[in-house]
Backbone as CSV, one residue per row, in Angstrom:
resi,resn,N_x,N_y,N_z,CA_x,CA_y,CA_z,C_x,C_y,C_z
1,UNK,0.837,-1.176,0.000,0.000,0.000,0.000,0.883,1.241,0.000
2,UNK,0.478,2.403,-0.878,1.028,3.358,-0.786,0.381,4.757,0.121
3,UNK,0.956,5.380,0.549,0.401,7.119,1.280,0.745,7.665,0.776
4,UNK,0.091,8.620,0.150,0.959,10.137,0.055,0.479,10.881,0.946
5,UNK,1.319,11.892,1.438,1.106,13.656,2.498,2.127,14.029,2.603
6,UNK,1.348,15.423,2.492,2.517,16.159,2.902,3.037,16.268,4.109
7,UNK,4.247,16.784,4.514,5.259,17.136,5.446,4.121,17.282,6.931
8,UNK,3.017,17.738,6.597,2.925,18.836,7.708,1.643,17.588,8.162
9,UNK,1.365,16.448,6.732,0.595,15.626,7.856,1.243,14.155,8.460
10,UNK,2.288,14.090,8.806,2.890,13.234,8.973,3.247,13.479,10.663
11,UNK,2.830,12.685,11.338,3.152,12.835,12.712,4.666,12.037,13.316
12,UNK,5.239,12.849,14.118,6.851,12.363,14.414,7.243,11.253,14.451
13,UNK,6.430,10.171,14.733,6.473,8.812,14.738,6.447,8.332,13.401
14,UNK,5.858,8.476,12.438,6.186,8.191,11.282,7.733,8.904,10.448
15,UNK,7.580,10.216,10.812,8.564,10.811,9.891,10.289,10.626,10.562
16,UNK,10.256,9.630,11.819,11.460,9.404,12.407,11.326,7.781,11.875
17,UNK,10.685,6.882,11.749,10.678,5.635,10.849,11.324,6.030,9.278
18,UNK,10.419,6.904,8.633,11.281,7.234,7.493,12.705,7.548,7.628
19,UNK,12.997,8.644,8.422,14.438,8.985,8.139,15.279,7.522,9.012
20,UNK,14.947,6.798,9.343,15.828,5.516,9.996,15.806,4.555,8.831
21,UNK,14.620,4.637,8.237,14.924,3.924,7.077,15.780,4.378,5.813
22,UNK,15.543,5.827,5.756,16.125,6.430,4.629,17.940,6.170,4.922
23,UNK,18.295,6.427,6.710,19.645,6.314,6.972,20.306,4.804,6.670
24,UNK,18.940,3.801,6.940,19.781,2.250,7.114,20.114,2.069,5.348
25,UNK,19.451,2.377,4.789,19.391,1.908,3.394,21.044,2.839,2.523
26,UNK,21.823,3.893,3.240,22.621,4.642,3.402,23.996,4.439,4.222
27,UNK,24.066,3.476,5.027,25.129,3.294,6.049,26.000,4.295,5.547
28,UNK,26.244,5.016,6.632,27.225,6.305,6.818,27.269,7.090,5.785
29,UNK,25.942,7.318,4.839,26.156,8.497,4.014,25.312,9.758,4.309
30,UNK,24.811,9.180,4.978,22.795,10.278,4.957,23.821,11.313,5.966
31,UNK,23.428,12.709,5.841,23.551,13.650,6.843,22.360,14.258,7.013
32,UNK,22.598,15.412,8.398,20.723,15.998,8.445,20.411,17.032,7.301
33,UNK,21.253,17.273,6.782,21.235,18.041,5.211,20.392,16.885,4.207
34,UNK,20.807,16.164,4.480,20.102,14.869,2.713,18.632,14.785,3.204
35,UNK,18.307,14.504,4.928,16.686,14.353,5.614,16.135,15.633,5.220
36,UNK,16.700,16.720,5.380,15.864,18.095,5.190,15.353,17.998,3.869
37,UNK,16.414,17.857,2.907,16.202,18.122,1.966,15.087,17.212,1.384
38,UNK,14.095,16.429,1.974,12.749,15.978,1.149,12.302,16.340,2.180
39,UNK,12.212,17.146,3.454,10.988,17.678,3.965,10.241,18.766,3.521
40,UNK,9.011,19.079,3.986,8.500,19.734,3.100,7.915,20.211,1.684
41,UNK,7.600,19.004,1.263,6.796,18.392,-0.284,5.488,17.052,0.543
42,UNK,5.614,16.771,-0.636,4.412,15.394,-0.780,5.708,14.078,-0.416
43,UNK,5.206,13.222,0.710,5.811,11.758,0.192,5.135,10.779,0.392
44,UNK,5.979,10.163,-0.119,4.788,8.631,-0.868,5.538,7.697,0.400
45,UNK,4.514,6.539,1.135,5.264,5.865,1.811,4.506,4.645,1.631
46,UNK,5.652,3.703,1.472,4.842,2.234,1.051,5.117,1.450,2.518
47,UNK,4.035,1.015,2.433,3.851,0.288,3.730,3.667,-1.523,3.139
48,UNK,4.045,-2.548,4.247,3.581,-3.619,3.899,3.218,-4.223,4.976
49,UNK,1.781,-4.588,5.050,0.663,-4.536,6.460,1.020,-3.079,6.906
50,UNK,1.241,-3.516,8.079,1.276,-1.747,9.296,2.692,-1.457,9.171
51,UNK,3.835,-2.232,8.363,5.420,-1.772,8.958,5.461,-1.066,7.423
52,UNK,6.011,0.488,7.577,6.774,1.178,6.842,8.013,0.446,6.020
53,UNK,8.132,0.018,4.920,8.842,-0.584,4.163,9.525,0.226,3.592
54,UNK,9.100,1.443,2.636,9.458,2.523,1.956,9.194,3.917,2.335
55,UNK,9.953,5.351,1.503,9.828,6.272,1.373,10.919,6.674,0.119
56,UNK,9.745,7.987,-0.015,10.621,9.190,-0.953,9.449,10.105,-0.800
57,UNK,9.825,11.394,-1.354,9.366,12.215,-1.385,9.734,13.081,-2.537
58,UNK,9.051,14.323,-2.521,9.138,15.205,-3.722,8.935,17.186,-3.304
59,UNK,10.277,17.479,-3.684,10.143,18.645,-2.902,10.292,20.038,-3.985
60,UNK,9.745,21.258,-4.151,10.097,22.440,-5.160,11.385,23.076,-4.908
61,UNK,11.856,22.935,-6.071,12.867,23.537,-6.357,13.032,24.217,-7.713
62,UNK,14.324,25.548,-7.465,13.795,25.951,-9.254,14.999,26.050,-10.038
63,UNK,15.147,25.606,-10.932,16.040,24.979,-11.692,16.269,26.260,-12.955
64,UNK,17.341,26.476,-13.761,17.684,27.271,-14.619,17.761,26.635,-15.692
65,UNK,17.020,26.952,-16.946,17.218,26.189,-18.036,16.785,26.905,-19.752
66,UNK,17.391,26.896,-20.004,17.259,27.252,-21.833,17.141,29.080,-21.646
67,UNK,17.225,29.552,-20.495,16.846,31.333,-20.240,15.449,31.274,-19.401
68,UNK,15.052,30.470,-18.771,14.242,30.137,-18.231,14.003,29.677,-16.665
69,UNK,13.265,29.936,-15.417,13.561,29.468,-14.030,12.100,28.396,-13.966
70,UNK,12.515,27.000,-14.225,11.435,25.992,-13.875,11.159,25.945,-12.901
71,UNK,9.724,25.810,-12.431,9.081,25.186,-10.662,9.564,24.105,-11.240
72,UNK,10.308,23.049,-10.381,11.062,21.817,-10.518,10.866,21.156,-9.009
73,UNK,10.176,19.967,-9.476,9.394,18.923,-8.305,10.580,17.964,-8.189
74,UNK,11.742,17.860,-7.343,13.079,17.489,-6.902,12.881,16.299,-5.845
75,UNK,12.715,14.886,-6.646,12.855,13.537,-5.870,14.452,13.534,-4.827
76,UNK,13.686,13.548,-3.700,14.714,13.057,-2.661,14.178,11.394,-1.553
77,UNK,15.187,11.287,-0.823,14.623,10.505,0.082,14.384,8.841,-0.672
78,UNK,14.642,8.603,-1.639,14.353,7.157,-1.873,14.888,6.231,-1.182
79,UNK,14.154,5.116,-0.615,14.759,4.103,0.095,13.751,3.363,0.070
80,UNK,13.971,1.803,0.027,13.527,0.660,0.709,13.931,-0.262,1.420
81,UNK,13.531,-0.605,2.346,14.085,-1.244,3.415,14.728,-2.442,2.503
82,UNK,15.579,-2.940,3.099,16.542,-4.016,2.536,15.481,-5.151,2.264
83,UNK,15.208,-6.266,2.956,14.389,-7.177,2.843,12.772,-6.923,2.258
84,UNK,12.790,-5.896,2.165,11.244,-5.654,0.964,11.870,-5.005,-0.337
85,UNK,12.612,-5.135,-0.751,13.535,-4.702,-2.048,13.383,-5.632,-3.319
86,UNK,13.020,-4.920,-4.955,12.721,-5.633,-5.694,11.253,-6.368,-5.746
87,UNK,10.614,-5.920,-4.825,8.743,-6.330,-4.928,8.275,-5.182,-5.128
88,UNK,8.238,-4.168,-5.855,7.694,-3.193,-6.698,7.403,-1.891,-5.719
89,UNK,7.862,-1.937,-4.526,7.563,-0.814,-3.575,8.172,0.737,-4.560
90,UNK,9.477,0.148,-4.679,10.396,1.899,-5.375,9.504,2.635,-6.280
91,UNK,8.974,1.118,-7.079,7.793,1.582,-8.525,6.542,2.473,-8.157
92,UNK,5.896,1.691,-6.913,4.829,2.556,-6.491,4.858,3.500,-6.032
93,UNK,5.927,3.906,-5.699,6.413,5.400,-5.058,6.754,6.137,-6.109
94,UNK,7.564,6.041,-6.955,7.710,6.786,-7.825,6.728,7.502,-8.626
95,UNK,5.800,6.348,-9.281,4.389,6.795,-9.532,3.975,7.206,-8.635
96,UNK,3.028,7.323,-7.370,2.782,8.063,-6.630,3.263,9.953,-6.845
97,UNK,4.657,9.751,-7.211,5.489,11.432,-6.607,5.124,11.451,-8.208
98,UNK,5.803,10.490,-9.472,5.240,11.328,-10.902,4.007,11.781,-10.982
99,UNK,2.839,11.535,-10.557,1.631,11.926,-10.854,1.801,13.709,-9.910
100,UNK,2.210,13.949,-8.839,2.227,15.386,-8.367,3.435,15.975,-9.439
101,UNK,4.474,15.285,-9.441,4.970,16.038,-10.462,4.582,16.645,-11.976
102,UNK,3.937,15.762,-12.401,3.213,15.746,-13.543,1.880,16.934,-13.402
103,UNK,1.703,16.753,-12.314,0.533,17.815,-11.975,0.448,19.381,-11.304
104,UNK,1.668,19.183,-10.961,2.553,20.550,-10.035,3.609,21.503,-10.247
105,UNK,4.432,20.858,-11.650,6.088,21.330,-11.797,5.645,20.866,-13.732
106,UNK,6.679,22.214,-13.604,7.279,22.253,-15.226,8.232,21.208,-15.556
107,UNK,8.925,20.233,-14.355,10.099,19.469,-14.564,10.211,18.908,-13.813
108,UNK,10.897,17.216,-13.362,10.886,16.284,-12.385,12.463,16.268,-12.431
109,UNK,13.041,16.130,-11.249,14.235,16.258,-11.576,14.612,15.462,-10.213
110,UNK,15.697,14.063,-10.228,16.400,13.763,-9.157,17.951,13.276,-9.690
111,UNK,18.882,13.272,-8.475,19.503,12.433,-8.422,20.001,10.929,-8.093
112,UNK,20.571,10.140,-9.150,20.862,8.817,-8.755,22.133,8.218,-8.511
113,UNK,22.146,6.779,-7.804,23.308,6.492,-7.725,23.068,5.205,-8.865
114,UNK,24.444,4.810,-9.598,24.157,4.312,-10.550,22.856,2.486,-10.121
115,UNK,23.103,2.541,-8.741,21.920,0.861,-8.672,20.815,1.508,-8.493
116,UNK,20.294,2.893,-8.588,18.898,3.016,-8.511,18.999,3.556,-10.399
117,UNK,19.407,3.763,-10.696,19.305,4.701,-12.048,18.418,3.438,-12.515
118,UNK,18.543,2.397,-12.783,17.544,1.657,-13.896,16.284,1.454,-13.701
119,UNK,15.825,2.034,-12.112,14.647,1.955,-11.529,13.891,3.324,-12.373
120,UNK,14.808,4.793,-12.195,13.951,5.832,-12.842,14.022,6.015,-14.319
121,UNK,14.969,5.135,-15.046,15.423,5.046,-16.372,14.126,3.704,-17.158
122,UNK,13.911,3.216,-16.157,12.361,2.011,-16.564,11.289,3.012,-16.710
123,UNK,11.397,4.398,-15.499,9.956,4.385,-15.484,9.944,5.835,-16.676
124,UNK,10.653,6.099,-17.470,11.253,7.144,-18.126,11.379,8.379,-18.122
125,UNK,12.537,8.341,-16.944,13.266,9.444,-16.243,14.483,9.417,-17.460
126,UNK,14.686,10.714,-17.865,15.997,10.545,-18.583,17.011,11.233,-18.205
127,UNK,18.742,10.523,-18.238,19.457,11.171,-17.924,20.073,12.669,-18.639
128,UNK,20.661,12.995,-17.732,21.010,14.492,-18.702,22.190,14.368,-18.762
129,UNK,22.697,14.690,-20.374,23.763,14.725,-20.619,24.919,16.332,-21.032
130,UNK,24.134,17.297,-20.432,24.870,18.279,-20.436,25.290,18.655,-19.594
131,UNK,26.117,20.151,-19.213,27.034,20.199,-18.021,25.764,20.932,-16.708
132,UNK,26.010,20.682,-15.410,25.403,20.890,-14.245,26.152,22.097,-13.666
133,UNK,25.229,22.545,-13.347,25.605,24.040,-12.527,24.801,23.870,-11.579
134,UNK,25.343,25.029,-10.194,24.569,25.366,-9.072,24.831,26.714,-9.014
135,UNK,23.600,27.004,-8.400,23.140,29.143,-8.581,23.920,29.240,-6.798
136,UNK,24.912,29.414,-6.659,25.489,29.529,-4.990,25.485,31.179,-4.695
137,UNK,25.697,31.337,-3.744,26.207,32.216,-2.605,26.977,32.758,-3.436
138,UNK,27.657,32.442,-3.856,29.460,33.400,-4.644,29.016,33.238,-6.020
139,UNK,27.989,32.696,-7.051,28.055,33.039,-8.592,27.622,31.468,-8.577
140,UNK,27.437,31.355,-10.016,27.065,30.145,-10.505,28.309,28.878,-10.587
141,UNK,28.258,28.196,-10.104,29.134,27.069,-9.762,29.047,25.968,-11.128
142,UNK,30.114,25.897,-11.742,30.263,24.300,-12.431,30.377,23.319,-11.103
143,UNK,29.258,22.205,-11.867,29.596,21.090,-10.375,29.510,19.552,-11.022
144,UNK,30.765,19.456,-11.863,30.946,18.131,-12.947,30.862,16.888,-12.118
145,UNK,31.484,16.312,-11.024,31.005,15.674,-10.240,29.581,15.346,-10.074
146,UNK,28.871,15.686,-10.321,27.239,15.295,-10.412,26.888,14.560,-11.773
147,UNK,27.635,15.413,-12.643,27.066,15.044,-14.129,27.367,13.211,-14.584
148,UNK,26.148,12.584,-15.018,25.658,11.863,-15.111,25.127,11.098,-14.201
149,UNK,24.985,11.976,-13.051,23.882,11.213,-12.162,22.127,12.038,-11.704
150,UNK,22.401,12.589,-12.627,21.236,14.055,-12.530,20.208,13.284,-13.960
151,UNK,18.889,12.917,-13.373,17.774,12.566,-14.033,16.451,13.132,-14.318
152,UNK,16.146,13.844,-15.130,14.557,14.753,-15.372,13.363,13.709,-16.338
153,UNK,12.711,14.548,-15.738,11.022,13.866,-15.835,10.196,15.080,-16.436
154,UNK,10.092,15.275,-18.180,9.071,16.127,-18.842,8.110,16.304,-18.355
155,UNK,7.619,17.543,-17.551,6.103,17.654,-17.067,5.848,19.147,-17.994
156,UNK,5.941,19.152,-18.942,5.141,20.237,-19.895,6.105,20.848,-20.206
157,UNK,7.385,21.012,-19.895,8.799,21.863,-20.936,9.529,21.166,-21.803
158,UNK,9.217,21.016,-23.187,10.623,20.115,-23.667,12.163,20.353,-23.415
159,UNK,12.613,19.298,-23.224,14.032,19.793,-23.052,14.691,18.914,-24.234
160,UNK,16.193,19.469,-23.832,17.042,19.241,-25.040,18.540,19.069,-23.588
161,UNK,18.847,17.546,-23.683,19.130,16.922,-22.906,20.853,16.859,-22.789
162,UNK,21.560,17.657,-23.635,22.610,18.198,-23.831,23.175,20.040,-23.724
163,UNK,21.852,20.331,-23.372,22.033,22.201,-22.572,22.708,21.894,-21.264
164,UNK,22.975,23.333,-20.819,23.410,23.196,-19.495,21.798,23.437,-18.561
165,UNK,22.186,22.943,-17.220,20.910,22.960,-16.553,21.659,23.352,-14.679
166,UNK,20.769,24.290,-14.365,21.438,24.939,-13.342,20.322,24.677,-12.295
167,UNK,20.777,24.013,-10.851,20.094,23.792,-9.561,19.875,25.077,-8.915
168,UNK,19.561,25.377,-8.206,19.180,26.470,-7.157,19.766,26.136,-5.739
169,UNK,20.641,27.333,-4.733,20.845,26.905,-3.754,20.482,26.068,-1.876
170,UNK,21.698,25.295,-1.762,20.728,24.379,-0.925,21.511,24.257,0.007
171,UNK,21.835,24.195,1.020,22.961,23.600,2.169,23.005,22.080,1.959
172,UNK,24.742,21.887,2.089,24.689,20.013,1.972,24.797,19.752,0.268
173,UNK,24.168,18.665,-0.162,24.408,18.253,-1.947,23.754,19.243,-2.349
174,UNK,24.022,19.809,-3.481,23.474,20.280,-4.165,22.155,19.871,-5.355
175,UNK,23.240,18.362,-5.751,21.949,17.963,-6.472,21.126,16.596,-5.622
């Protein structure tokens, strides 16, 4: 079964299950920068019976592109618990967050690590193959290190998948 709500209906007991799950599925990478960064959007949480199995979420962000500033619906937070992995939970979540994206944002936009990429590359997320920027504090940042792990989701802008495409600032990753 899937949930969606937002941030603000999620009571502490749930949204401290997510981030324990989001951390186990992470061993020693998650900081409280990576948790923030999907609070405050819609998330989808797959449950199996009453135990929390999954999360992700989907948060606004606005992205720079072609001379243009997209509302950009920014997948964070993916995880499934280890032992419910590969029974279609990631899928139903994803759908879940594409349909607000699709319904909310000019553009779907996350980052992957290459063992989730074939999960948003099935559901046709495409990668971007031009250079990545971030809008910082001090000027616009080249941030090549990201590039080819940065994935968008057409929600009403065509793109052209070899431009440059610029994040907006964030404390912690950028993308």
């Amino acid at each position: 079964m899937i949930r969606t709500a937002h941030t603000h209906e999620l009571d502490t007991e749930v949204l401290a299950a997510a981030r324990a799950l989001f951390v186990a599925a992470f061993p020693g990478e998650i900081t409280d920068d990576d948790w923030d960064h999907g609070l405050g959007g819609m998330h989808a949480l797959a449950y199996a019976g009453d135990e929390l199995v999954g999360h992700a979420s989907v948060v606004q962000r606005r992205f720079l592109y072609g001379g243009r500033t997209l509302r950009t619906g920014y997948v964070e937070g993916v995880a499934v618990r280890a032992d419910a992995r590969r029974r279609g939970h990631g899928a139903a979540m994803m759908a879940a967050l594409e349909e607000v994206v699709r319904g909310a944002y000019e553009l779907g936009a996350l980052a992957a690590t290459e063992d989730g990429a074939a999960l948003y590359t099935a559901r046709g997320w495409r990668r971007w193959k031009g250079e990545l920027y971030a809008l910082t504090p001090d000027g616009l940042r080249h941030t090549p290190a990201e590039e080819g792990h940065a994935f968008v989701l057409e929600a009403g802008v065509p793109l052209e998948l070899d431009r440059r495409l610029t994040c907006d600032w964030r404390d912690g990753d950028l993308w």
